[in-house]
FIKOL-60801 format. One line per field, with one value per atom (N, C-alpha, C, CB): x, z, y; residue number from 0; residue in one letter. Coordinates in steps of 0.1 Angstrom, whole numbers, plus 5000, padded with zeros to 4 digits. Atoms other than C-alpha are relative to their C-alpha. Glycine has a CB too. Layout:
px = (X / ...);
pz = (Z / ...);
py = (Y / ...);
resi = (NUM / ...);
resn = (A / ...);
//
This chain:
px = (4997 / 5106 / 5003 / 5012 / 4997 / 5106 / 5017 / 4990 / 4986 / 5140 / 4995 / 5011 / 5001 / 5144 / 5009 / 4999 / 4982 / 5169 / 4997 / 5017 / 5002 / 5173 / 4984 / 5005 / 5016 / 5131 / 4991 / 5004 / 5012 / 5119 / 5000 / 5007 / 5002 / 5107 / 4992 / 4990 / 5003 / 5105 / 4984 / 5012 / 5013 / 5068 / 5000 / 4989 / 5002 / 5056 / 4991 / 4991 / 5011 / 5038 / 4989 / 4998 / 5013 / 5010 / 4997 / 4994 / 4997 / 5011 / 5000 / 5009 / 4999 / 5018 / 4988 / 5012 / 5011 / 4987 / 4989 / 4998 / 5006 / 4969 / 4996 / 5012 / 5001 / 4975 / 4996 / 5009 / 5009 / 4971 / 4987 / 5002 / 5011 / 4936 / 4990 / 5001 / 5014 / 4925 / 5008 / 4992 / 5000 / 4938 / 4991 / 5014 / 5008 / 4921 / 5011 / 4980 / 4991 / 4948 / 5015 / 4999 / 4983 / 4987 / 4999 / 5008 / 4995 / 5005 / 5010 / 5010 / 4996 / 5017 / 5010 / 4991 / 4989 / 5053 / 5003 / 5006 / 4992 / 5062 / 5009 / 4994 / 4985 / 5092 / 4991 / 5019 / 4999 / 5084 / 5013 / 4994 / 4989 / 5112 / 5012 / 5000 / 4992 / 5141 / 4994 / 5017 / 5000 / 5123 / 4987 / 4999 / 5013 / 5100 / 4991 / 5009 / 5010 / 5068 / 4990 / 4993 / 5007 / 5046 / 4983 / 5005 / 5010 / 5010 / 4989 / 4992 / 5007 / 4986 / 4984 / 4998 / 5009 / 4953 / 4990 / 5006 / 5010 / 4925 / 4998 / 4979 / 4999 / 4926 / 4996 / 5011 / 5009 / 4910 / 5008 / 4984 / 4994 / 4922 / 4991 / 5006 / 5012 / 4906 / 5011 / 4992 / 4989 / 4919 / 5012 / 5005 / 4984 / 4954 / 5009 / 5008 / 4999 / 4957 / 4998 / 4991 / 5004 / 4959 / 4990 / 5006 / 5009 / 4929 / 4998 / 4987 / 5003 / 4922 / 4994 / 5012 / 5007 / 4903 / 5010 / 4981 / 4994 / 4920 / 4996 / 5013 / 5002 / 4917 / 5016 / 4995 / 4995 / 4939 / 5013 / 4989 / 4980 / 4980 / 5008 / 5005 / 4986 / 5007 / 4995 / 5007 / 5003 / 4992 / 4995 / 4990 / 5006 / 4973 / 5011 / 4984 / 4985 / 5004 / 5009 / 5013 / 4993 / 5022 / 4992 / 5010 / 5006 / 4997 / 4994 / 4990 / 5004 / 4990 / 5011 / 4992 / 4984 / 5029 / 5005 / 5011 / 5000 / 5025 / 5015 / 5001 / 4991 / 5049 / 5004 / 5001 / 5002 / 5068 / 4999 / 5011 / 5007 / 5053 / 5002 / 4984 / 4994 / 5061 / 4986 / 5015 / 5010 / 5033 / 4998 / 4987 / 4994 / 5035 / 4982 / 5019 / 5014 / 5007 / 5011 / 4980 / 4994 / 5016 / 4992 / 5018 / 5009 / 5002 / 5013 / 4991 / 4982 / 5029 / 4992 / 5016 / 5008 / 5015 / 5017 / 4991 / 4989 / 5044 / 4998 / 5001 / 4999 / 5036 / 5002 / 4993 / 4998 / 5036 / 5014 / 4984 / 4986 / 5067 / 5000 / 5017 / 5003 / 5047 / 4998 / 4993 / 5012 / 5030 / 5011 / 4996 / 4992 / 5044 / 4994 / 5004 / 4997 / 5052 / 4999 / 5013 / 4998 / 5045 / 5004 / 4992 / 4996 / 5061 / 4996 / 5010 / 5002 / 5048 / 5002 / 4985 / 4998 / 5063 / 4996 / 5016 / 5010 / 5047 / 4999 / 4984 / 5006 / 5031 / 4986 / 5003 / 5013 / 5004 / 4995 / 5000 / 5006 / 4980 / 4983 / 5002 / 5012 / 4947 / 4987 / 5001 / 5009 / 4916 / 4990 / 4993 / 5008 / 4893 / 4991 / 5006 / 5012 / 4874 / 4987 / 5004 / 5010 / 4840 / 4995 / 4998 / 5001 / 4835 / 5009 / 5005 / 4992 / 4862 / 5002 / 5011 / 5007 / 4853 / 4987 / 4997 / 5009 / 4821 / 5000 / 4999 / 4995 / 4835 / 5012 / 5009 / 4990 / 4858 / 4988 / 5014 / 5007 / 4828 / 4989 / 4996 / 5004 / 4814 / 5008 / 4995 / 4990 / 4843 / 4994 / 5016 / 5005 / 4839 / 5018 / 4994 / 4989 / 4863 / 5000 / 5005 / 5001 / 4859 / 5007 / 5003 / 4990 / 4870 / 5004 / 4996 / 4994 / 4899 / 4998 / 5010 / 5003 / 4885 / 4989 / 5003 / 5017 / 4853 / 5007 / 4991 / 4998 / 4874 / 4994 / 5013 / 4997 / 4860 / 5009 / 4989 / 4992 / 4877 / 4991 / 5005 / 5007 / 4870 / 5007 / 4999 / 4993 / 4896 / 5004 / 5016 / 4999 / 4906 / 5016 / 4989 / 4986 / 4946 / 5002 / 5008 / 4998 / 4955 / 5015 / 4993 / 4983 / 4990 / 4998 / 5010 / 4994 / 5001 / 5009 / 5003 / 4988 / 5024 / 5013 / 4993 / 4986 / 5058 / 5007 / 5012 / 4998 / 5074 / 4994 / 5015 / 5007 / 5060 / 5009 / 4984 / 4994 / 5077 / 4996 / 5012 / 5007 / 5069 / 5011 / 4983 / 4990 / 5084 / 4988 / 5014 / 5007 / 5067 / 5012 / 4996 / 4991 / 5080 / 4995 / 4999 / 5001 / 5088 / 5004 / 5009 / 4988 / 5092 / 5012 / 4990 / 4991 / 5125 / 5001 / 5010 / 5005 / 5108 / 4995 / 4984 / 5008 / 5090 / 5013 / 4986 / 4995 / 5118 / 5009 / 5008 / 4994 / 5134 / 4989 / 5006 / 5005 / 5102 / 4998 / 4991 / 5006 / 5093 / 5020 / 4985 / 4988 / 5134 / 5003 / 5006 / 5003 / 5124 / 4997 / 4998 / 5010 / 5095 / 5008 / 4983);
pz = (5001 / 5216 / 4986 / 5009 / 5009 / 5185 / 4996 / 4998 / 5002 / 5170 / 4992 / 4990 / 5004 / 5167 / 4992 / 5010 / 5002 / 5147 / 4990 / 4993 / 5009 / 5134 / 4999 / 4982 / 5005 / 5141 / 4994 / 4985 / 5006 / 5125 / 5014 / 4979 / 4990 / 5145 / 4992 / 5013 / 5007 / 5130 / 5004 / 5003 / 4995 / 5130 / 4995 / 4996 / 5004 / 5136 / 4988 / 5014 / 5008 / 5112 / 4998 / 4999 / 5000 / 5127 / 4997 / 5016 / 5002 / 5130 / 4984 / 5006 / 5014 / 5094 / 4992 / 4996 / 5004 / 5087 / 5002 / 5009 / 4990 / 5110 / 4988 / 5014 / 5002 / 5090 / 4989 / 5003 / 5010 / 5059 / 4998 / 4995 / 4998 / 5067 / 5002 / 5007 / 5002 / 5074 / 4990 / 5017 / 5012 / 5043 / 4989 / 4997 / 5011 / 5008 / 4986 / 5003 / 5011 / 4987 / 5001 / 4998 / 5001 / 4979 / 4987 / 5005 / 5013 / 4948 / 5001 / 5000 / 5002 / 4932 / 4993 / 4994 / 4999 / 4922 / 4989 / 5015 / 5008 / 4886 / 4992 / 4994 / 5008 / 4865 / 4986 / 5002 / 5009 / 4830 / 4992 / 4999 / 5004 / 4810 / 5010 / 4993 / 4986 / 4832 / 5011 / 4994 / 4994 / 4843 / 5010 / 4988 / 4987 / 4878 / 5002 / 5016 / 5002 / 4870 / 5013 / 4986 / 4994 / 4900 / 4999 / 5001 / 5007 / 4899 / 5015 / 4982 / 4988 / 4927 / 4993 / 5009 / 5002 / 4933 / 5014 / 4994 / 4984 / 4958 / 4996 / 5001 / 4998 / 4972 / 5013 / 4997 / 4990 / 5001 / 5000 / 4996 / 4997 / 5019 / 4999 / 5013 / 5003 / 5010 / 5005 / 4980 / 4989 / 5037 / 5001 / 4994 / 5000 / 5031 / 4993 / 4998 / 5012 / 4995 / 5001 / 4991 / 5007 / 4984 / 4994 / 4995 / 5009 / 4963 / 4989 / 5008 / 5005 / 4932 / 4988 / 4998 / 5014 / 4900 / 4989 / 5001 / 5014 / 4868 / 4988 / 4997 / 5016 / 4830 / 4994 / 4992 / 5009 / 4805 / 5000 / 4985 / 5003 / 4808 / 5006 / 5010 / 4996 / 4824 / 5017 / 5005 / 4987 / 4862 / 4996 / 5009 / 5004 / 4845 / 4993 / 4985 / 5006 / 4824 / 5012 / 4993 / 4993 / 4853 / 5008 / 5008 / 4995 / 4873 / 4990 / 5007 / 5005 / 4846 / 4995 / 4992 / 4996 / 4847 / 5011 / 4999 / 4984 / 4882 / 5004 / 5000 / 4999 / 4884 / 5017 / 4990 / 4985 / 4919 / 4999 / 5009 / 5000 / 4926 / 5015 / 4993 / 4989 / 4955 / 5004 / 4997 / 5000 / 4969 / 5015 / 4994 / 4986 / 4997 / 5000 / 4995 / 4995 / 5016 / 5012 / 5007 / 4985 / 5041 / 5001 / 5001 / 4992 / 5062 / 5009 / 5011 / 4996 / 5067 / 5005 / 4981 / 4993 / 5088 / 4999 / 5017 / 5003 / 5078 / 5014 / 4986 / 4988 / 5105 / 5010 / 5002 / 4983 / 5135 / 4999 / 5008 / 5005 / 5115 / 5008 / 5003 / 4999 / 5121 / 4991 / 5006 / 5010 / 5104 / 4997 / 4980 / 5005 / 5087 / 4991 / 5007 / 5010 / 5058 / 5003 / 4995 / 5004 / 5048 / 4985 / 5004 / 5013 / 5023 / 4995 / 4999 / 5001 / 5011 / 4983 / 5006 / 5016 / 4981 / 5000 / 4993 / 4996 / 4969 / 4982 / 5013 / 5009 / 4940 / 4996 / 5001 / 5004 / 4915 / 4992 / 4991 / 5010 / 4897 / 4999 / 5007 / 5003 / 4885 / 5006 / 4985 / 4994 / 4904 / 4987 / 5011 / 5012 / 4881 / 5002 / 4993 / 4997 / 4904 / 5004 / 5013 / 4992 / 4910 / 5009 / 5001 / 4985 / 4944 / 5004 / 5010 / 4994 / 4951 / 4993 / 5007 / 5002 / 4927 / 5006 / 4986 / 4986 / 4947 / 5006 / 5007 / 4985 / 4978 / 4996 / 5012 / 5001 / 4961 / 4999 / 4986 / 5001 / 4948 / 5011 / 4988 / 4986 / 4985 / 5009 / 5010 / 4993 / 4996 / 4996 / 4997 / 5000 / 5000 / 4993 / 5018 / 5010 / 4969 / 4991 / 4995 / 5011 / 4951 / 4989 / 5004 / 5012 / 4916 / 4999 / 4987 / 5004 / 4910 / 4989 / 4998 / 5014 / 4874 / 4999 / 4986 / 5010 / 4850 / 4996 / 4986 / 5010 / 4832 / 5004 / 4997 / 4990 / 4838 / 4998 / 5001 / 4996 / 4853 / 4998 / 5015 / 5002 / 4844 / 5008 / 4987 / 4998 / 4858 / 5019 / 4985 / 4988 / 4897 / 5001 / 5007 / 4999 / 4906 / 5014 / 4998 / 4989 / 4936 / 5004 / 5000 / 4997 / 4956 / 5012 / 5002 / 4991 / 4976 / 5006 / 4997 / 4990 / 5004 / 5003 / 5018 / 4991 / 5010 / 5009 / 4993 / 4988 / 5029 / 5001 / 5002 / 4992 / 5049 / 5008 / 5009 / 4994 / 5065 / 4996 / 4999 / 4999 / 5078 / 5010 / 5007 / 4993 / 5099 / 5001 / 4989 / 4992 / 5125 / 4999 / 5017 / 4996 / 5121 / 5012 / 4991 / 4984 / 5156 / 5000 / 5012 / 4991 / 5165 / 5009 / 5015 / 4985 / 5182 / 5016 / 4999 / 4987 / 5210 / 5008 / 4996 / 4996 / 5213 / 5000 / 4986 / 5007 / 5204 / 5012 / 4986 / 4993 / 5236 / 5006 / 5009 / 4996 / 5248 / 4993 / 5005 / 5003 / 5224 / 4999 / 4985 / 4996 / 5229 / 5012 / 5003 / 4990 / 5260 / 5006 / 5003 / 4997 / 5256 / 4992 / 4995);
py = (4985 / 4975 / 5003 / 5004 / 4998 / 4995 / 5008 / 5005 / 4994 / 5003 / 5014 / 4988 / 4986 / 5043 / 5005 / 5009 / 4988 / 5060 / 5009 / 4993 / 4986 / 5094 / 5006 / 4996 / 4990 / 5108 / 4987 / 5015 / 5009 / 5071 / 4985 / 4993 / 5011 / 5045 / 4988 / 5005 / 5010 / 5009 / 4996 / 4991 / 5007 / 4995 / 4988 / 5006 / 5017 / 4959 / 5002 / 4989 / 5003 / 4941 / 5001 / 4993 / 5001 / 4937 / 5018 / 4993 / 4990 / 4977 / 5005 / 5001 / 4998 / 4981 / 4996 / 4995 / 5007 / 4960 / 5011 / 4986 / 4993 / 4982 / 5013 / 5004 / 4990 / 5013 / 5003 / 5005 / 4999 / 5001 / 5000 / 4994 / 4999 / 4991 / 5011 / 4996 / 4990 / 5026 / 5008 / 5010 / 4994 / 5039 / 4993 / 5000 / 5005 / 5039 / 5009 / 5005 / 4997 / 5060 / 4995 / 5015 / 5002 / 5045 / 5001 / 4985 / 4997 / 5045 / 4983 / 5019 / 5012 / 5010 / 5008 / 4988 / 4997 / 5010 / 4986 / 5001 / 5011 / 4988 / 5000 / 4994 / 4995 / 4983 / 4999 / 4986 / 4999 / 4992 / 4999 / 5008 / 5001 / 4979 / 5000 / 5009 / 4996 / 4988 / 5015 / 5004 / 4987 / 5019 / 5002 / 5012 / 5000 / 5020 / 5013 / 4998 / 4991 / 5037 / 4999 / 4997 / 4997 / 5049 / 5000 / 5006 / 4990 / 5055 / 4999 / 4994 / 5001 / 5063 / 4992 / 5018 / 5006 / 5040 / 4998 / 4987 / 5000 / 5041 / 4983 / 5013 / 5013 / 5006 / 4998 / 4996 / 5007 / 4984 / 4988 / 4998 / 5014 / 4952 / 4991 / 4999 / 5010 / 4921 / 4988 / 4998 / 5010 / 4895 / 5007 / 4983 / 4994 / 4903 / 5009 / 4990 / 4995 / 4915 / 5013 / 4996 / 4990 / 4948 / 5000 / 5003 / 5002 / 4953 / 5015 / 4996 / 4987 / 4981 / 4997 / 5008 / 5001 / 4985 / 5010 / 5006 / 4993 / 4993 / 4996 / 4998 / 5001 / 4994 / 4995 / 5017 / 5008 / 4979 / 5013 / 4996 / 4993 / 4993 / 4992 / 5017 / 4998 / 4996 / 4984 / 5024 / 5009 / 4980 / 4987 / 5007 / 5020 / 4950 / 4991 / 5000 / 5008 / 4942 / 4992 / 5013 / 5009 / 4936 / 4991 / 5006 / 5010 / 4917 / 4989 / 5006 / 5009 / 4895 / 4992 / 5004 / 5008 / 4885 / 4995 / 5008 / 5007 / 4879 / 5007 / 4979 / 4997 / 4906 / 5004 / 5008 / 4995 / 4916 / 5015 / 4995 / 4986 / 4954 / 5001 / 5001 / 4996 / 4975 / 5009 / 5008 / 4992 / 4997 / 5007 / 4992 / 4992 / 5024 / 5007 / 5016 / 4988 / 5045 / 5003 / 4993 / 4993 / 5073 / 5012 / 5003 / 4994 / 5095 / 5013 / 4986 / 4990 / 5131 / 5013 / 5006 / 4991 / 5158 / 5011 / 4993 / 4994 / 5187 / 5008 / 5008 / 4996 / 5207 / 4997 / 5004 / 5005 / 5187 / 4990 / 4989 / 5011 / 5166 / 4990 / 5006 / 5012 / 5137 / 4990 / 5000 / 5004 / 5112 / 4982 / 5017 / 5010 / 5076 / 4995 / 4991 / 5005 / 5052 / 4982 / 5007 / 5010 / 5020 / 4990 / 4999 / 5006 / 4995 / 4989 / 4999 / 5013 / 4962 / 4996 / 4997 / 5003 / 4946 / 4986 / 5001 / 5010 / 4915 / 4998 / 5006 / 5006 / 4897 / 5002 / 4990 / 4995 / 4915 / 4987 / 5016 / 5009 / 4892 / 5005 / 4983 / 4994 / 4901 / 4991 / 5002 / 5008 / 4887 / 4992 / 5010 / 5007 / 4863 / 4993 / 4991 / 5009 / 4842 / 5009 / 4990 / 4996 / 4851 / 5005 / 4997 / 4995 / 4849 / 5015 / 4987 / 4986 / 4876 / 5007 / 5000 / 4984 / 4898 / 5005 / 5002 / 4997 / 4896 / 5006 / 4996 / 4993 / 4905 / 5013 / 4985 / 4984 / 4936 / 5005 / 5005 / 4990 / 4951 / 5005 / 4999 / 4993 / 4950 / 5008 / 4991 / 4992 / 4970 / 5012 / 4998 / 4987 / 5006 / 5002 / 5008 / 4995 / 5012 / 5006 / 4994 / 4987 / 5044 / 5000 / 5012 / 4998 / 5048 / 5012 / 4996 / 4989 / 5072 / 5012 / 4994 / 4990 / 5086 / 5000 / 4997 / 5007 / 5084 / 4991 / 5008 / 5010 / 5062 / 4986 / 5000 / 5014 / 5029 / 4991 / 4991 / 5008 / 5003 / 4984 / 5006 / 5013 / 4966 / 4991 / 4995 / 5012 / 4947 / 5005 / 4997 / 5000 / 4939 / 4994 / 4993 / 4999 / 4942 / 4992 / 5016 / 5004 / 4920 / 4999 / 4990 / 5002 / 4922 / 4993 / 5015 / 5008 / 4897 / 5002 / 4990 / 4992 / 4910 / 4990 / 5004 / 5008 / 4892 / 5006 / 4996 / 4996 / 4918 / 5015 / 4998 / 4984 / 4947 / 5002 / 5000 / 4995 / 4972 / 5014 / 4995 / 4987 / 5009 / 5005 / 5000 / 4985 / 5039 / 5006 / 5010 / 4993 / 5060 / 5014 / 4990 / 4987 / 5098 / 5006 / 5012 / 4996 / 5108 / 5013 / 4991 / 4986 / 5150 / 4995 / 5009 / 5002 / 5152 / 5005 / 5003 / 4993 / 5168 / 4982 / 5014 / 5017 / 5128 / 4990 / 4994 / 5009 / 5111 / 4992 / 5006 / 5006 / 5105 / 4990 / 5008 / 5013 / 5091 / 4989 / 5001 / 5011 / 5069 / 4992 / 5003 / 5004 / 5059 / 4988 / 5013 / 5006 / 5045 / 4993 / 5002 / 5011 / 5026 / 4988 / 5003);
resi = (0 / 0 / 0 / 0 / 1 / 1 / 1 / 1 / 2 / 2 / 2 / 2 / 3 / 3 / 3 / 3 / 4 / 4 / 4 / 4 / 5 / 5 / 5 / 5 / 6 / 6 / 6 / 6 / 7 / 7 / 7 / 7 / 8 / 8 / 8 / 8 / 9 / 9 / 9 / 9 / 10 / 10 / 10 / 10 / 11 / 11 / 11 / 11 / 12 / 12 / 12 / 12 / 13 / 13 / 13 / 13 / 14 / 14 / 14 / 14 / 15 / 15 / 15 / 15 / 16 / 16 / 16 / 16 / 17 / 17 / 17 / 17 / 18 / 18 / 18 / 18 / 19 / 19 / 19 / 19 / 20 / 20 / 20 / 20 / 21 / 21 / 21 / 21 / 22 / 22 / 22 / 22 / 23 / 23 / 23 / 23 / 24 / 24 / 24 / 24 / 25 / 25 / 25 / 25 / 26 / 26 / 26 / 26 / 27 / 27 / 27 / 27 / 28 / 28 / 28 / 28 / 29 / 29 / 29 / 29 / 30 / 30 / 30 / 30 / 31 / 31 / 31 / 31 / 32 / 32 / 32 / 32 / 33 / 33 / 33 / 33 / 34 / 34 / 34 / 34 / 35 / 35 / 35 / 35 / 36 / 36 / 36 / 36 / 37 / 37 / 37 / 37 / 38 / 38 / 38 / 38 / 39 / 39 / 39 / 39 / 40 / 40 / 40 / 40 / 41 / 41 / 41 / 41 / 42 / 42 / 42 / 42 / 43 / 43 / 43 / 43 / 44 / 44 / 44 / 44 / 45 / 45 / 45 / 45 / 46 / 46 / 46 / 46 / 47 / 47 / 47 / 47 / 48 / 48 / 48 / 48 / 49 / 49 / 49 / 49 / 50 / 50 / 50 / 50 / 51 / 51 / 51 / 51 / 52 / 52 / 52 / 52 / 53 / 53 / 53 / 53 / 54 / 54 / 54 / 54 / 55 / 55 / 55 / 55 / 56 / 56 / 56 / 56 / 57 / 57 / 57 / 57 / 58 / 58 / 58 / 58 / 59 / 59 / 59 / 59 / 60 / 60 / 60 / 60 / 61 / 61 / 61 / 61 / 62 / 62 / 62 / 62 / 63 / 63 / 63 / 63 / 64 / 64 / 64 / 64 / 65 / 65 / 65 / 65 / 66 / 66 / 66 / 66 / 67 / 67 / 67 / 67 / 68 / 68 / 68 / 68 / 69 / 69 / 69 / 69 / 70 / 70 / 70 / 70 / 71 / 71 / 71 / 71 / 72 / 72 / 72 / 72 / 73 / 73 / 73 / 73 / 74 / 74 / 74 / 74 / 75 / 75 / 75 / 75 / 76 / 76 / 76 / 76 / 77 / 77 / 77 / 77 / 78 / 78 / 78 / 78 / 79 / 79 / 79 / 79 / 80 / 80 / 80 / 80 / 81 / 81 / 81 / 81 / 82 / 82 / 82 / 82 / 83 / 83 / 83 / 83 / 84 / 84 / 84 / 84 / 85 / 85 / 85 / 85 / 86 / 86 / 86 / 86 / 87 / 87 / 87 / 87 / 88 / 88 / 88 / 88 / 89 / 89 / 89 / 89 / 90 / 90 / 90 / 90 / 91 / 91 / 91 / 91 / 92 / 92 / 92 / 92 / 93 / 93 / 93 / 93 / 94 / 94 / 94 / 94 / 95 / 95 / 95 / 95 / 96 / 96 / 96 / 96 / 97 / 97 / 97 / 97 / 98 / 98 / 98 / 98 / 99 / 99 / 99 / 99 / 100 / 100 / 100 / 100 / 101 / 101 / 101 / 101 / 102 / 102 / 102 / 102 / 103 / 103 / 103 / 103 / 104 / 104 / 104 / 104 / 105 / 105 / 105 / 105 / 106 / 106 / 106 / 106 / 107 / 107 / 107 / 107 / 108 / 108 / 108 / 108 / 109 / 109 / 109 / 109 / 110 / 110 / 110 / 110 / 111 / 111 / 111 / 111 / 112 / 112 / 112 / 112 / 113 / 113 / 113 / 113 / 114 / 114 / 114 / 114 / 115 / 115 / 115 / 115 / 116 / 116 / 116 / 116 / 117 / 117 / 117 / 117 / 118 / 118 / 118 / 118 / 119 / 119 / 119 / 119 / 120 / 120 / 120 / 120 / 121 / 121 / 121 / 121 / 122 / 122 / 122 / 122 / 123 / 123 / 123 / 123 / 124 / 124 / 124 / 124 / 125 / 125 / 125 / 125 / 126 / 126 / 126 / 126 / 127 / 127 / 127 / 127 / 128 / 128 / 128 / 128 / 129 / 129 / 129 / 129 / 130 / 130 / 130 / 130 / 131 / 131 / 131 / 131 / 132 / 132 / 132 / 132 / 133 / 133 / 133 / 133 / 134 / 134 / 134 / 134 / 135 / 135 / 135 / 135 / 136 / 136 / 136 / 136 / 137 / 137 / 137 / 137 / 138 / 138 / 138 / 138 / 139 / 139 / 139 / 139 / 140 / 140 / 140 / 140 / 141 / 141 / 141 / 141 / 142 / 142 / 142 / 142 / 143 / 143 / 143 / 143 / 144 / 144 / 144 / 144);
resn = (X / X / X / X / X / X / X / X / X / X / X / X / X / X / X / X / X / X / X / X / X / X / X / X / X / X / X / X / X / X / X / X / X / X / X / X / X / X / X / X / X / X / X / X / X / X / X / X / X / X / X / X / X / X / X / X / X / X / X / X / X / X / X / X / X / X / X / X / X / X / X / X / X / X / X / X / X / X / X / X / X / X / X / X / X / X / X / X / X / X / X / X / X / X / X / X / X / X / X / X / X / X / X / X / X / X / X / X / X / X / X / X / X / X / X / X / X / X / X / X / X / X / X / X / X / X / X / X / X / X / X / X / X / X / X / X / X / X / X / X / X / X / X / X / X / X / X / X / X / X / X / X / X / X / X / X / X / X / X / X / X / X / X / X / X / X / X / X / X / X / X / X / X / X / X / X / X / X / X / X / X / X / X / X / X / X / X / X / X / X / X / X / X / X / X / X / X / X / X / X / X / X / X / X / X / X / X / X / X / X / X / X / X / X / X / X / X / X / X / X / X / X / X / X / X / X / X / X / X / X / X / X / X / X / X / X / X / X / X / X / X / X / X / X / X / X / X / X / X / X / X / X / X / X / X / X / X / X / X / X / X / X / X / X / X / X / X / X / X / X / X / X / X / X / X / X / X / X / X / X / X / X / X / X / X / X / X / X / X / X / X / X / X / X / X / X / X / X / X / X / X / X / X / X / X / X / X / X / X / X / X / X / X / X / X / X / X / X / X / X / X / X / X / X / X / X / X / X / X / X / X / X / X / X / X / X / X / X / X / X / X / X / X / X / X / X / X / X / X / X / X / X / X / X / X / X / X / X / X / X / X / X / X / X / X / X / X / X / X / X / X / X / X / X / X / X / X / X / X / X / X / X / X / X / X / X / X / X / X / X / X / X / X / X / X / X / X / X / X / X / X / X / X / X / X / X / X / X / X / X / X / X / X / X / X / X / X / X / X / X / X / X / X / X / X / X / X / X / X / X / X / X / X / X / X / X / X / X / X / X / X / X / X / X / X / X / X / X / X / X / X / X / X / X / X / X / X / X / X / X / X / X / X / X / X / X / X / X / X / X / X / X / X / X / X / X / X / X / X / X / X / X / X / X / X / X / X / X / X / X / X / X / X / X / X / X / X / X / X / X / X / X / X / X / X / X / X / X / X / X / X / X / X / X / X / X / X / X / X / X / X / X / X / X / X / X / X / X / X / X / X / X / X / X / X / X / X / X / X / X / X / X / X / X / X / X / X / X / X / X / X / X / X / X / X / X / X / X / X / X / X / X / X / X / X / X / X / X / X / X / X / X / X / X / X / X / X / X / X / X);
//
């Protein structure tokens, strides 16, 4: 059973897996200095990884420190005060081998700019964790199940 409180409803892993999968836009999450810079990235799962194409900054810096990076997608429907959030923080490193740059550029992974992109950002998940926004009209049932 999922734990409910306050309108959010905890989601499994597997679930959280789930959701990422049919997304293609989040926003990665790294510390610049002391200061945690955001930036959104159309991205695709490759096995387990996160996957994204970038150019030379801020995101390749930290994946080439093997830094830990945080990176959210969600899905908020205001009107129906539905929708949910996922969280997976984890370890960026930049892809290099062959083969699976290969297999990113058979993903259906649109680039965000013109600018091109040369390099492939990979995040390794350690922990995942999400939230289901429940109406409080729903909230008793899904209380239930």
């Amino acid at each position: 059973m999922a734990a409910v409180d306050e309108g959010l409803v905890v989601l499994e892993r597997v679930e959280c897996l789930e959701l990422l999968g049919r997304s293609s836009i989040g926003r990665v999450a790294v510390s610049v200095g002391a200061v945690p810079a955001v930036f959104p990235v159309n991205f695709a799962l490759l096995d387990r990884a996160i996957v994204f194409w970038t150019s030379t900054g801020t995101k390749l810096d930290a994946a080439m420190r093997n830094a830990v990076v945080a990176f959210e997608v969600d899905e908020v429907d205001a009107v129906c005060r539905k929708g949910w959030s996922v969280l997976v923080v984890g370890i960026a490193d930049e892809l290099r081998d062959p083969v699976l740059l290969d297999r990113v550029k058979q993903l259906p992974l649109a680039p965000s700019t013109q600018r091109p992109r040369e390099h492939v950002v990979a995040i390794h998940p350690q922990v995942i964790s999400g939230h289901r926004i429940v109406h409080p009209s729903k909230l008793a049932s899904a209380e239930a199940d």
